[in-house]
Backbone as CSV, one residue per row, in Angstrom:
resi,resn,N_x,N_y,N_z,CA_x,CA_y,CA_z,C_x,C_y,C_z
1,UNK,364.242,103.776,64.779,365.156,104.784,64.274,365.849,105.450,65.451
2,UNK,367.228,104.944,65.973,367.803,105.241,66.919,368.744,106.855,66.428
3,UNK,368.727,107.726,67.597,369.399,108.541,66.501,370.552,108.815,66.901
4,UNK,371.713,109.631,66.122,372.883,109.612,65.859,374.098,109.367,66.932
5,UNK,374.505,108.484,66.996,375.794,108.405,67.758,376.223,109.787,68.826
6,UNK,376.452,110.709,67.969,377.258,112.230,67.746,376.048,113.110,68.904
7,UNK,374.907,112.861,68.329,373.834,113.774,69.602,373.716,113.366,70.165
8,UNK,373.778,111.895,70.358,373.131,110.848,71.477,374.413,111.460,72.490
9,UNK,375.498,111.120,72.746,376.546,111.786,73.069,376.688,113.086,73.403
10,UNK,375.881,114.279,73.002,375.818,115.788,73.034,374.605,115.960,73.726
11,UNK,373.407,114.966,73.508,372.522,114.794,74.724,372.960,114.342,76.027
12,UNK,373.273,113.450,75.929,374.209,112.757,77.423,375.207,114.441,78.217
13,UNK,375.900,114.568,77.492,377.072,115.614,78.181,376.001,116.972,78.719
14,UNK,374.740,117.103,77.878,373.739,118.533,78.136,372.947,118.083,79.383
15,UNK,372.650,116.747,79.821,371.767,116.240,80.497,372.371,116.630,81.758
16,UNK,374.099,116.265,81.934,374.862,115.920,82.765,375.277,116.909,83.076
17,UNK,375.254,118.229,82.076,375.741,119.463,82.637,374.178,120.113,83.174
18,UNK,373.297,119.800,82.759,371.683,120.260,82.818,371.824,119.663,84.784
19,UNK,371.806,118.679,84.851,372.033,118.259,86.417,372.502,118.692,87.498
20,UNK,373.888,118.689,86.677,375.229,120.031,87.790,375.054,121.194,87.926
21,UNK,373.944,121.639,86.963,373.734,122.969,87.112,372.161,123.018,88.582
22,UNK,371.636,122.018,88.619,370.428,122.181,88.885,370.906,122.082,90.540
23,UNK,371.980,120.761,90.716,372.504,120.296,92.236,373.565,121.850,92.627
24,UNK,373.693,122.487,91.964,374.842,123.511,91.916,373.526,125.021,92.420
25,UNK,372.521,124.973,91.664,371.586,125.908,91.833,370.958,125.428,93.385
26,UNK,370.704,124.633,93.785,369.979,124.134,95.254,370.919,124.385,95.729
27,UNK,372.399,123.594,95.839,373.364,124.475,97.050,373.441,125.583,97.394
28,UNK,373.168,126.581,96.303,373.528,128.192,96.154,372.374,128.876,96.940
29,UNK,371.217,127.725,97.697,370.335,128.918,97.853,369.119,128.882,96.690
30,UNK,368.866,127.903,96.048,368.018,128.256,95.008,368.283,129.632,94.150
31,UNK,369.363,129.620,93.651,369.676,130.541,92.400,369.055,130.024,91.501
32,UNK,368.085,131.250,90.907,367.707,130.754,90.419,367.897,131.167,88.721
33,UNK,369.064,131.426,88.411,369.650,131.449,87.088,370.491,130.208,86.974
34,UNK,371.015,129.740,88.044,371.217,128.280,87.721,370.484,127.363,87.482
35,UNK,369.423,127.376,88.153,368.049,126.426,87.912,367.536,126.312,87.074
36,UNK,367.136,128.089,86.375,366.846,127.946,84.849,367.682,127.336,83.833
37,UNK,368.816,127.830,83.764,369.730,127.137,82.667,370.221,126.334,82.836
38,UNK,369.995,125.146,84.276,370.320,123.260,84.856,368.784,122.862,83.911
39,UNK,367.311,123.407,83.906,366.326,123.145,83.480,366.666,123.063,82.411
40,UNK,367.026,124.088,81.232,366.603,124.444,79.333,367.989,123.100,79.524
41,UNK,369.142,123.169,80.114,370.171,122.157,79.408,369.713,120.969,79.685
42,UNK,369.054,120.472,80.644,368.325,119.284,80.651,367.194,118.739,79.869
43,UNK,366.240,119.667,79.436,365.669,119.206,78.409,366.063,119.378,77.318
44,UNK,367.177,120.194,76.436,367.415,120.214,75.110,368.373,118.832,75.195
45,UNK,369.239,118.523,76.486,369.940,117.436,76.539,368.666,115.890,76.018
46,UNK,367.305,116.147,76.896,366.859,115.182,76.350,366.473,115.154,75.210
47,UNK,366.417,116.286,74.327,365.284,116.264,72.929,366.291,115.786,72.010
48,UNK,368.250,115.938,72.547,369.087,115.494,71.664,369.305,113.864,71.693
49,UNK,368.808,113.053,72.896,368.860,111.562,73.641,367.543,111.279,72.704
50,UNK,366.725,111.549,72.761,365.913,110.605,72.292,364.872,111.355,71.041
51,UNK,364.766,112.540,70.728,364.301,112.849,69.592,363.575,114.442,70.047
52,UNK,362.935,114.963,69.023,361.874,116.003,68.951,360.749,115.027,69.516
53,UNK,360.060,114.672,68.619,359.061,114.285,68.276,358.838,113.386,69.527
54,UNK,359.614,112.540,70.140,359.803,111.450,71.014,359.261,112.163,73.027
55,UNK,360.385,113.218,72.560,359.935,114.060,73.539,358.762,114.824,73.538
56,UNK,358.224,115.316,72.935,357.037,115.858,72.557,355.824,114.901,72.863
57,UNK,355.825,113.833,72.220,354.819,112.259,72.465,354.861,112.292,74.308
58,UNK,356.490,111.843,74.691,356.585,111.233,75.989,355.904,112.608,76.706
59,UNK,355.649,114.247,76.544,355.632,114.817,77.429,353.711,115.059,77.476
60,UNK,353.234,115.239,76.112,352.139,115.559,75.751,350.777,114.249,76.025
61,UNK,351.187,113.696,76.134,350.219,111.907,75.916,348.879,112.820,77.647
62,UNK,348.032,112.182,76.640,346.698,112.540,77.754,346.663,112.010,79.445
63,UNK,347.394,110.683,79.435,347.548,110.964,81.359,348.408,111.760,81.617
64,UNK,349.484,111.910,80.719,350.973,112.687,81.399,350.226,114.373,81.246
65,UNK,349.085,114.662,81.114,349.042,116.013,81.105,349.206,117.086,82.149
66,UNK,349.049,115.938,82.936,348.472,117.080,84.452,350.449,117.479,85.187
67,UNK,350.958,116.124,84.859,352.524,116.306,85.710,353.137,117.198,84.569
68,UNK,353.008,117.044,83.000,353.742,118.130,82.183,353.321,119.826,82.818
69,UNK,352.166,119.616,83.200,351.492,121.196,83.224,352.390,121.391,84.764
70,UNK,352.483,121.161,85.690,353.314,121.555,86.408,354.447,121.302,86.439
71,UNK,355.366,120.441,85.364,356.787,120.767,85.019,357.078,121.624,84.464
72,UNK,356.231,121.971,83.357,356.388,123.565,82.571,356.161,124.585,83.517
73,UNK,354.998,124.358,84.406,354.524,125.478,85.137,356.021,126.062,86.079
74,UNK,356.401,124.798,86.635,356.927,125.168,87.413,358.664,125.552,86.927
75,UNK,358.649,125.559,85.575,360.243,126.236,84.718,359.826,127.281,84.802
76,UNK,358.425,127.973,84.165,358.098,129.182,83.542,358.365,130.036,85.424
77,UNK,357.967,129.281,86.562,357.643,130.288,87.806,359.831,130.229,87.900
78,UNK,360.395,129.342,87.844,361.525,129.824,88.280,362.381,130.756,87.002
79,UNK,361.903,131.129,85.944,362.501,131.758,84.963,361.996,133.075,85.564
80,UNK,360.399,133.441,85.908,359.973,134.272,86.935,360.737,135.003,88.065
81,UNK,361.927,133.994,88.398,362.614,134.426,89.296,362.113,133.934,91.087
82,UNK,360.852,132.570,91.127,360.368,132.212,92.681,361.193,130.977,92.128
83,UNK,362.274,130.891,92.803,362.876,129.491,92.550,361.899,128.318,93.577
84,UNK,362.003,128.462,94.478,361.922,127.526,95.806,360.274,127.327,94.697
85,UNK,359.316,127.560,94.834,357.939,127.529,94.409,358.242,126.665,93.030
86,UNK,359.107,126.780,92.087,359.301,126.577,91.370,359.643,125.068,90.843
87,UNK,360.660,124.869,91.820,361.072,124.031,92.192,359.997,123.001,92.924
88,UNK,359.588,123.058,93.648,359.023,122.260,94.234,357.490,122.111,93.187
89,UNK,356.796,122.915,92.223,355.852,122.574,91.113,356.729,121.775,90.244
90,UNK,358.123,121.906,89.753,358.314,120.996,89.023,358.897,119.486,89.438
91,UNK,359.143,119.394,90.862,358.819,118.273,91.219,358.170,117.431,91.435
92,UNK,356.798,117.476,92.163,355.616,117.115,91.899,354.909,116.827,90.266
93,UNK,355.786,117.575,89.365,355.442,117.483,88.322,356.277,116.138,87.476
94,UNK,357.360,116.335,87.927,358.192,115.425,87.220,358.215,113.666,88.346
95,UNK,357.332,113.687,89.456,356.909,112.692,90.175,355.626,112.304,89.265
96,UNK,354.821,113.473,88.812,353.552,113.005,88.478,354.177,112.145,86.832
97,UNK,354.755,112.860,86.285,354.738,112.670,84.762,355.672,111.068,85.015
98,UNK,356.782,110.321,85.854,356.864,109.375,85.717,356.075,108.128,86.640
99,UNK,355.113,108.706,87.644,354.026,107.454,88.185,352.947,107.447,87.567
100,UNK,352.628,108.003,86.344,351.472,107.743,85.336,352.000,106.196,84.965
101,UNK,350.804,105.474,84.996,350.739,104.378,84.409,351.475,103.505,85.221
102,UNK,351.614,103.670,86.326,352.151,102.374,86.964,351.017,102.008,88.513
103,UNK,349.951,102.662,88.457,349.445,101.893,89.238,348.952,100.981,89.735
104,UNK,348.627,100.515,88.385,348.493,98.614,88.264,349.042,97.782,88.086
105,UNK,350.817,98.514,88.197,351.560,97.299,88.183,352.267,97.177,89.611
106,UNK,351.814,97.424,90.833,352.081,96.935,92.190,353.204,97.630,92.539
107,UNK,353.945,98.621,91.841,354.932,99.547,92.197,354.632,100.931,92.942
108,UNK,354.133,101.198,93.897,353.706,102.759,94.234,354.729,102.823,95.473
109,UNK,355.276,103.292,95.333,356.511,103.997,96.715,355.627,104.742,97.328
110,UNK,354.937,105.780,97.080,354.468,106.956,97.921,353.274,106.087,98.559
111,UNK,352.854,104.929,98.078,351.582,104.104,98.703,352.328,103.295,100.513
112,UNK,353.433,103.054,99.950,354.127,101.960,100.942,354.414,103.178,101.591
113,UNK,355.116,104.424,101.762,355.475,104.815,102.582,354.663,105.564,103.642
114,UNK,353.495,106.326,102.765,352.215,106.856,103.159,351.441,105.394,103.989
115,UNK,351.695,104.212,104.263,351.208,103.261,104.548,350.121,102.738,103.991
116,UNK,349.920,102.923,103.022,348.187,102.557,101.988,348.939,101.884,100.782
117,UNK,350.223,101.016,100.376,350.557,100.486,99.433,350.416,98.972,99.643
118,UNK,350.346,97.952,99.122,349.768,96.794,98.954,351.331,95.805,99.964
119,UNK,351.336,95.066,100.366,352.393,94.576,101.186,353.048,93.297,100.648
120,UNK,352.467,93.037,98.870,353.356,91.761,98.809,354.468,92.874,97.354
């Protein structure tokens, strides 16, 4: 159940303004009212791309718990007003929440560069 043309489209444009706001908030100095509202337009951009429920599954699932808890953590600290702190929890967070589940498939960047990743 793919969904509608019309949001899929209104997700895309929220994602893209969710982005510009976020590359626009780091130039500024970590403003961090840009950061917050590059963050909420980026995820309502995704909940309109691929669903409620979809997003909810992809964010909640029992390995992805630990990188969701510091992507949220780290929205709730820059809505707080510590951008830089903020920022950098929801990176680590949003590193953790997409290298779940790929360690057995011979892909680890941070292994190869840290020099402990497999060499074929």
């Amino acid at each position: 159940a793919s969904a509608h043309p019309f949001s899929t489209g209104i997700g895309v444009g929220l994602v893209g303004f969710g982005l510009f706001f976020l590359l626009f908030g780091i130039l500024l100095y970590f403003d961090s009212v840009l950061l917050a509202f590059g963050n909420l337009l980026f995820l309502s951009g995704l909940v309109f791309i691929i669903g409620f429920r979809r997003t909810f599954t992809f964010f909640f699932q029992r390995p992805k718990l630990k990188g969701t808890s510091f992507f949220f953590g780290g929205l709730i600290v820059v809505l707080m007003r510590w951008p830089i702190l903020g920022m950098l929890l929801e990176a680590y967070g949003f590193i953790s929440l997409f290298r779940c589940g790929m360690g057995s498939s011979g892909w680890d960047p941070w292994g190869r560069i840290l020099g402990m990743g497999s060499s074929g």
